[in-house]
C-alpha positions as CSV (number, residue, x, y, z in Angstrom):
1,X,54.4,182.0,117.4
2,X,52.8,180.3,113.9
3,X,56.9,180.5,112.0
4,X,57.8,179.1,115.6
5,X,55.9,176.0,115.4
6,X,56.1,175.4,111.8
7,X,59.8,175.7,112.4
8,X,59.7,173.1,115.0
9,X,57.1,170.5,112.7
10,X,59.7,171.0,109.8
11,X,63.1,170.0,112.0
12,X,60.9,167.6,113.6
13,X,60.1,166.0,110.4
14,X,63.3,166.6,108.6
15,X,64.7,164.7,111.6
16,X,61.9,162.1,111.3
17,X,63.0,161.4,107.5
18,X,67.1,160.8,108.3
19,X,66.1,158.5,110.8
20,X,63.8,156.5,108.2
21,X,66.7,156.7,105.7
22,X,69.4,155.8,107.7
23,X,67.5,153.1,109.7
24,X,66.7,151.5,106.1
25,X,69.8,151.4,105.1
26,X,70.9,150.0,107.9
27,X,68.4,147.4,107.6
28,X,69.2,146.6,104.0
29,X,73.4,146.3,105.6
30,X,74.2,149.8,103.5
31,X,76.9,151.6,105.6
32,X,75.8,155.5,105.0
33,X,79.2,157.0,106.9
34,X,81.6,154.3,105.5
35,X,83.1,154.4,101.9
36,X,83.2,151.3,100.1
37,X,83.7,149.6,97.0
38,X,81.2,147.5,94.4
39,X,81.7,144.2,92.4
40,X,79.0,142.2,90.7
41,X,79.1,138.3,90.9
42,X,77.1,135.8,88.8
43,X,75.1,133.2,89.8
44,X,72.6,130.3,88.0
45,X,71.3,130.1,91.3
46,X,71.7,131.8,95.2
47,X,69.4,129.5,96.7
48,X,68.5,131.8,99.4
49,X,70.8,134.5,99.3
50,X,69.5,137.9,100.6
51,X,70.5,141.6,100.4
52,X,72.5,142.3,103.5
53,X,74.3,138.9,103.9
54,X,77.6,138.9,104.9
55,X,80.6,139.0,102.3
56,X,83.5,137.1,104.5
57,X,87.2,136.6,104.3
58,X,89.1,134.1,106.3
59,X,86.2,134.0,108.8
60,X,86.3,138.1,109.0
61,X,83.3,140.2,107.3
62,X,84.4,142.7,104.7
63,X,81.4,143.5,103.0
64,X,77.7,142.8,102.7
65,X,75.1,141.9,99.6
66,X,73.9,145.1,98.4
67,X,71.4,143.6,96.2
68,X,70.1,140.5,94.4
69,X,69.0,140.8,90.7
70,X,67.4,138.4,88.0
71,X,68.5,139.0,84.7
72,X,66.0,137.4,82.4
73,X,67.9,138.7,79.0
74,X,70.5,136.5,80.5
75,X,68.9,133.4,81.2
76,X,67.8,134.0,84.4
77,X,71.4,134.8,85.9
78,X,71.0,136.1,88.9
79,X,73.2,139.4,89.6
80,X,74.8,139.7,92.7
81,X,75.8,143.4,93.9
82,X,78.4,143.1,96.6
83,X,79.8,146.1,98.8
84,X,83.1,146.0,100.2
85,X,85.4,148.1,102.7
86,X,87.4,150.4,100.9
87,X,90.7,149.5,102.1
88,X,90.0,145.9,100.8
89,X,92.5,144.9,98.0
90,X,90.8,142.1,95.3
91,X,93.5,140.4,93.4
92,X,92.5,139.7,90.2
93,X,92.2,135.8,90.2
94,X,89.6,135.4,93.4
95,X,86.6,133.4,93.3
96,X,83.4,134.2,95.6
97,X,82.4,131.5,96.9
98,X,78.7,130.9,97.6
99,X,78.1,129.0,100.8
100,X,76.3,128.2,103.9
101,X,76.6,130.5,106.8
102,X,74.9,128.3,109.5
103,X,73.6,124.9,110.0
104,X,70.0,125.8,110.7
105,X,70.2,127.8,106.9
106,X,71.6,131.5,105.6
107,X,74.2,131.9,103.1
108,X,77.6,134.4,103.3
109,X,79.8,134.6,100.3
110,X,83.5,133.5,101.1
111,X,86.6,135.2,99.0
112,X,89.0,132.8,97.6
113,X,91.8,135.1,97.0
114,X,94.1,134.5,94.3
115,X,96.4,135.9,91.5
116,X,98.9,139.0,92.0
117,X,97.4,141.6,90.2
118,X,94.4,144.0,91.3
119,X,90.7,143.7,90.0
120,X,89.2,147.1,89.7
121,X,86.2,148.5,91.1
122,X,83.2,147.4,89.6
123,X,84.6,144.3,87.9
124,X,82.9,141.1,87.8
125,X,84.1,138.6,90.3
126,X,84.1,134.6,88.7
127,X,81.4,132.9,91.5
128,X,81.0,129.1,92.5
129,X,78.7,127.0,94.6
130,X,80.0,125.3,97.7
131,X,77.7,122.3,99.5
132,X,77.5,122.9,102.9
133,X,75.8,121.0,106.2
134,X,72.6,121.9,105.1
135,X,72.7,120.5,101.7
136,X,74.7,117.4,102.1
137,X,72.1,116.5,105.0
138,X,69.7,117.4,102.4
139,X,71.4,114.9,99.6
140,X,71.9,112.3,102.4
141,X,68.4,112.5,103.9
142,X,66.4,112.3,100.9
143,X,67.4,108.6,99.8
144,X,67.1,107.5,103.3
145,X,63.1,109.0,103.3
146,X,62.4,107.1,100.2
147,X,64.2,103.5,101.6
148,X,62.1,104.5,104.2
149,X,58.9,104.9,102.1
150,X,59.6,101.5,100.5
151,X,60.0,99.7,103.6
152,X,57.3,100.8,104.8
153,X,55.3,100.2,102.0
154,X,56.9,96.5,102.1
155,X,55.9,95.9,105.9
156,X,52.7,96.8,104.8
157,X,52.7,94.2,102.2
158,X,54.0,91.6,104.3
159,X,51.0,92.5,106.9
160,X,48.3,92.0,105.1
161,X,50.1,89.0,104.2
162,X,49.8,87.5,107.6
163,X,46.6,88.6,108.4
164,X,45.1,84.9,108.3
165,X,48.1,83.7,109.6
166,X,46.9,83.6,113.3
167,X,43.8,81.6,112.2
168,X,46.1,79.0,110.6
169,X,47.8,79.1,113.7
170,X,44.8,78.3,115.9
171,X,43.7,75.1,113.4
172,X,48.1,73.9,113.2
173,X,47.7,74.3,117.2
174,X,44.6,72.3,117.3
175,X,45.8,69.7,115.1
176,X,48.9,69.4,117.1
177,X,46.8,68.6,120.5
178,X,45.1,65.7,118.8
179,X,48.6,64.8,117.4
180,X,50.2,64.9,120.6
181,X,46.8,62.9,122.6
182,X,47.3,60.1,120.0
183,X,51.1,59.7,121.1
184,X,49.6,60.0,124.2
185,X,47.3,56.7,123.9
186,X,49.6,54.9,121.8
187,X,52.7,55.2,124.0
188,X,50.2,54.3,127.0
189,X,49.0,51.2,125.5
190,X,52.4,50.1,124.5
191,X,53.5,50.4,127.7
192,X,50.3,48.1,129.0
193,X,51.1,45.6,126.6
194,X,55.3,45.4,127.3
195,X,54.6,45.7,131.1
196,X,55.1,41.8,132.0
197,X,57.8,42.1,129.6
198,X,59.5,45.2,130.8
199,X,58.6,43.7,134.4
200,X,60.7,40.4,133.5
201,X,63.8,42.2,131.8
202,X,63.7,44.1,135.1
203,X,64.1,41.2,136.4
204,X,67.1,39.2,135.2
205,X,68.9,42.9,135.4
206,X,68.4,42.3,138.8
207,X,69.7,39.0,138.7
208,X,72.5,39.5,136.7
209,X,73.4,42.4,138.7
210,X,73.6,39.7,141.6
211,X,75.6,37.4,139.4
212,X,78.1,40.4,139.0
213,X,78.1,41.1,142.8
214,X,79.1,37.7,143.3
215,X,82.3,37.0,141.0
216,X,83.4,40.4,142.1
217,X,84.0,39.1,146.0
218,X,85.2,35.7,144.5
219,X,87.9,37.5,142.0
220,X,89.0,39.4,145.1
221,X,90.9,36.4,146.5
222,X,92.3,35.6,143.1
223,X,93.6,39.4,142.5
224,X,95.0,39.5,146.0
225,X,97.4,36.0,145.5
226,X,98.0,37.1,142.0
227,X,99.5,40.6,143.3
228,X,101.2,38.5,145.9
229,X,103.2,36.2,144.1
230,X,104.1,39.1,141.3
231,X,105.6,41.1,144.1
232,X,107.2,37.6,145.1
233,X,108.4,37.2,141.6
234,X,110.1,40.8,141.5
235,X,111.7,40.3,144.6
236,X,113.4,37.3,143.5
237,X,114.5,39.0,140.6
238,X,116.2,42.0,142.7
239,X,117.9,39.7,144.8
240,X,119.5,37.7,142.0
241,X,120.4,41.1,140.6
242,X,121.9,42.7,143.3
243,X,123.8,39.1,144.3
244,X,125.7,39.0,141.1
245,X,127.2,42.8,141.4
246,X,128.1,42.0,144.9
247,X,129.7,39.1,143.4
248,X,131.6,41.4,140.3
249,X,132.2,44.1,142.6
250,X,134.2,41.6,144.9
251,X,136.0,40.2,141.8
252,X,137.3,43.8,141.0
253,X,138.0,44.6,144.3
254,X,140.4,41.3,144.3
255,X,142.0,42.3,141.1
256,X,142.8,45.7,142.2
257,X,144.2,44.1,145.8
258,X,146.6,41.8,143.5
259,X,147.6,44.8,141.1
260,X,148.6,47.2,144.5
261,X,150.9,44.3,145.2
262,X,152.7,43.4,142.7
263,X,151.3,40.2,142.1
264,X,150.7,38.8,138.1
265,X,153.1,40.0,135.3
266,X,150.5,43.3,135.0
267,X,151.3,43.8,139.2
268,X,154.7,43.1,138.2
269,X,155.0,45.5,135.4
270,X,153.3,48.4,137.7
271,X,155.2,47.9,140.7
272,X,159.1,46.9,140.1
273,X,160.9,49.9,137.6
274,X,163.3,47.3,136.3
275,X,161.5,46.4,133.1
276,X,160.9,50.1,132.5
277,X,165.2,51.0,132.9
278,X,166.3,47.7,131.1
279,X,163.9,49.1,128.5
280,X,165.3,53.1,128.8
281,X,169.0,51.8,128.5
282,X,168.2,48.9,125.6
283,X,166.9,51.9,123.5
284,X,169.6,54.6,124.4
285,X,172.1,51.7,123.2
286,X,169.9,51.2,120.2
287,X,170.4,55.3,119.8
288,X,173.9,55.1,120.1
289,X,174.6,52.0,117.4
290,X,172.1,53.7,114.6
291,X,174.4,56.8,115.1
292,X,177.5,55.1,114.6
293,X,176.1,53.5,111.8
294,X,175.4,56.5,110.0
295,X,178.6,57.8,110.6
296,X,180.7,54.4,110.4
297,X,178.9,52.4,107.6
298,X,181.9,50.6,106.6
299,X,182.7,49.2,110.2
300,X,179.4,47.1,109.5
301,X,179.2,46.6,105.8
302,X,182.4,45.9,103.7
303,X,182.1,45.5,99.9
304,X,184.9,45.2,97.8
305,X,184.4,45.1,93.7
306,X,187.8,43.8,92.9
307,X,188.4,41.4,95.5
308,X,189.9,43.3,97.9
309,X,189.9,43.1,101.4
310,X,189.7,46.9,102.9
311,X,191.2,46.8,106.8
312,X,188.7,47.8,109.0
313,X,189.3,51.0,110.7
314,X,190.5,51.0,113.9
315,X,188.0,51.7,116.9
């Protein structure tokens, strides 16, 4: 009964102690069942990196961090242990690449691969820095705090600036009422002084307002017999216009008449055909002589050299 239960103390603890071990490494992102590989990666500074942080590859994790060491013979390096799947092939030219993993913090290591060749196990990998969200907000956010600082500071100057500005106010607004109750009195006795005058320039407005009224209605008359006598005039001048092309269009009219009859040497010419056939048959006989001359000059020009009489051909 006693082996029994130290039996069952000693599974129970033996069981106890693989769950502590495997749960650690769990925690601390060691895969117990899985075989894997190690390379070591150098940094001047991981700014936050822990064990157990994920070591990706074109956004897929293929490892984790298995630990973080400072290497004071070194210069404070800081040695990065990293634990990848087995079936992982490095090429010999990749770069691990330090980086944010989130915006609100965490870092991952990213695997630039390159090269054609194969880096063996437990080779150094070349590592690099790469600014993410968190530190260009950082970068940006910084100088905007301290403008911030100074402008504040500055509104702070400029307050205590204007601290006795509102009592100057007070004594300008004061001054201003008594300004403005002197205009006030003088304006009002100007105006008690200029009243008779003002009174008598209303006055003769008034009159000459009167005057105005008046010469309108008498320039009425005027305006009407002056429009009268310009429409007068302008009719005249129409009628005389239109009197003499009634007159030139009657004159053509005639000479058109006289030309249909025959009259005048033009009415002549257009109307009786003779002139135009004693003309045809003058010019045909005209033709006909300039013909024979060319072919008959001697018939109309005889020249003899020695005297001689030549006999003119016979028709």
């Amino acid at each position: 009964m006693f082996q029994s239960n130290e039996l069952k103390v000693g599974f129970l603890a033996l069981i106890a102690f693989l769950i502590l071990y495997f749960g650690f490494n769990f925690l601390k992102g060691n895969d117990v069942f899985s075989s894997s590989r190690i390379y070591y990666v150098e940094y001047d500074n991981v700014d936050g990196l822990m064990v157990s942080n994920q070591v990706m590859v074109n956004g897929i994790e293929v490892g984790k961090v298995k630990s973080v060491t400072l290497q004071p013979e070194k210069g404070n390096k800081i040695l990065v242990t990293l634990r990848l799947a087995k079936d992982l092939v490095i090429p010999d030219k990749t770069e691990a690449i330090l980086m944010d993993g989130a915006l609100l913090g965490g870092k991952i290591i990213r695997l630039e691969f390159g090269g054609k060749g194969i880096l063996p196990e437990e080779s150094f990998i070349p590592g690099s820095l790469e600014k993410g969200v968190t530190s260009l907000l950082k970068e940006r956010a910084i100088p905007v705090i301290e403008n911030a600082d100074s402008l504040l500071i500055s509104f702070r100057q400029i307050s205590k600036k204007f601290e006795h500005t509102g009592s100057y106010l007070n004594e300008l607004i004061k001054s201003s009422n008594s300004t403005v109750n002197g205009i006030n009195g003088s304006v009002n006795g100007m105006v008690e002084e200029n009243r008779n005058n003002i009174a008598q320039i209303s006055a003769n407005m008034k009159t000459l307002s009167q005057s105005l009224i008046e010469t309108e209605k008498q320039l009425k008359p005027i305006l009407v017999k002056f429009n009268t006598v310009a429409d007068s005039l302008q009719a005249l001048q129409v009628g005389r216009t239109l009197h003499e092309a009634n007159l030139a269009v009657t004159s053509i009219q005639r000479i058109v008449s006289g030309l249909e009859k025959g009259q005048g040497t033009a009415g002549k010419f257009l109307k009786n055909d003779s002139l135009y056939v004693g003309l045809n048959k003058t010019l045909m006989d005209l033709d006909k002589l300039l013909i024979d001359f060319r072919l008959q000059p001697k018939r109309y020009v005889n020249i003899s050299v020695f005297g001689k009489k030549d006999t003119p051909p016979s028709n």
